[in-house]
TORGUMAR-527435 format. One record per residue (C-alpha): residue number from 0; residue in three letters; x, y, z. Coordinates in steps of 0.2 Angstrom, whole numbers, plus 5000, padded with zeros to 4 digits. Example, Ala and Ser with C-alpha at 12.3 -4.5 7.8 and 13.67 -1.06 7.14 Angstrom:
2
resi, resn, X, Y, Z
0, ALA, 5062, 4978, 5039;
1, SER, 5068, 4995, 5036;
This chain:
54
resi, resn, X, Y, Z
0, UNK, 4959, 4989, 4972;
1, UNK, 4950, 5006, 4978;
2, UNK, 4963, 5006, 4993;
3, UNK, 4978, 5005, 4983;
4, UNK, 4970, 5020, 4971;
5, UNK, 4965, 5029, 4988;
6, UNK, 4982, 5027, 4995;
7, UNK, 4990, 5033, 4977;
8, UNK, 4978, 5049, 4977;
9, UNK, 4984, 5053, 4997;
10, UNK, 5001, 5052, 4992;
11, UNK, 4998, 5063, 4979;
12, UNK, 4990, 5076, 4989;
13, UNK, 5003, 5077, 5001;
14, UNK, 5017, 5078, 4989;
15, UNK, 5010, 5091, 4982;
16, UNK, 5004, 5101, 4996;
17, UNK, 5024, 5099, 5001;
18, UNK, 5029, 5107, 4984;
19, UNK, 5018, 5122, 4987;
20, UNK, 5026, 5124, 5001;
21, UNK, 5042, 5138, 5002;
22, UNK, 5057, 5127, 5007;
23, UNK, 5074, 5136, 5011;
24, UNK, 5085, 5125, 5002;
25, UNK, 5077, 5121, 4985;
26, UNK, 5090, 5110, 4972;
27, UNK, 5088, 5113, 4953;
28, UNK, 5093, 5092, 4950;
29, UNK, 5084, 5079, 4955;
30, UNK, 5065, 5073, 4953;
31, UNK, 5052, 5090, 4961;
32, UNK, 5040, 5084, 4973;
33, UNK, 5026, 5089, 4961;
34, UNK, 5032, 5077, 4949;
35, UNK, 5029, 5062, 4959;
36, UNK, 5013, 5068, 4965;
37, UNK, 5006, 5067, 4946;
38, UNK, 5016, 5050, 4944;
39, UNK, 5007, 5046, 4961;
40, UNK, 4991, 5054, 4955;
41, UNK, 4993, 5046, 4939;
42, UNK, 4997, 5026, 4943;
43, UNK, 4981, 5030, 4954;
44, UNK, 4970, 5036, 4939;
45, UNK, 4974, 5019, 4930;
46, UNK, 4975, 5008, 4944;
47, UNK, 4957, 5001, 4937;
48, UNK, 4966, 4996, 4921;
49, UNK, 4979, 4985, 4931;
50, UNK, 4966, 4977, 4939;
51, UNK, 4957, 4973, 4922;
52, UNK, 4974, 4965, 4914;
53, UNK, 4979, 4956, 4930;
């Protein structure tokens, strides 16, 4: 289980390390990088309580 959390947190990192970076082509629709790096960073905070109900 701690590599599926540590793989979740790395993803998390990278995606937000790309949203902080200035793109030339930004679109107002669709999901921001930043938010799937907190839904990353967040299935990896909770990844213990999957292990406890599975």
């Amino acid at each position: 289980m701690a590599v599926f959390q540590a793989l979740f947190y790395l993803i998390a990192i990278v995606l937000l390390v790309f949203a902080a970076l200035p793109h030339a082509s930004r679109r107002a629709r669709g999901v921001s990088f930043a938010l799937l790096a907190a839904a990353s960073a967040l299935t990896a905070f909770v990844a213990p309580t999957f292990d406890a109900a599975f």
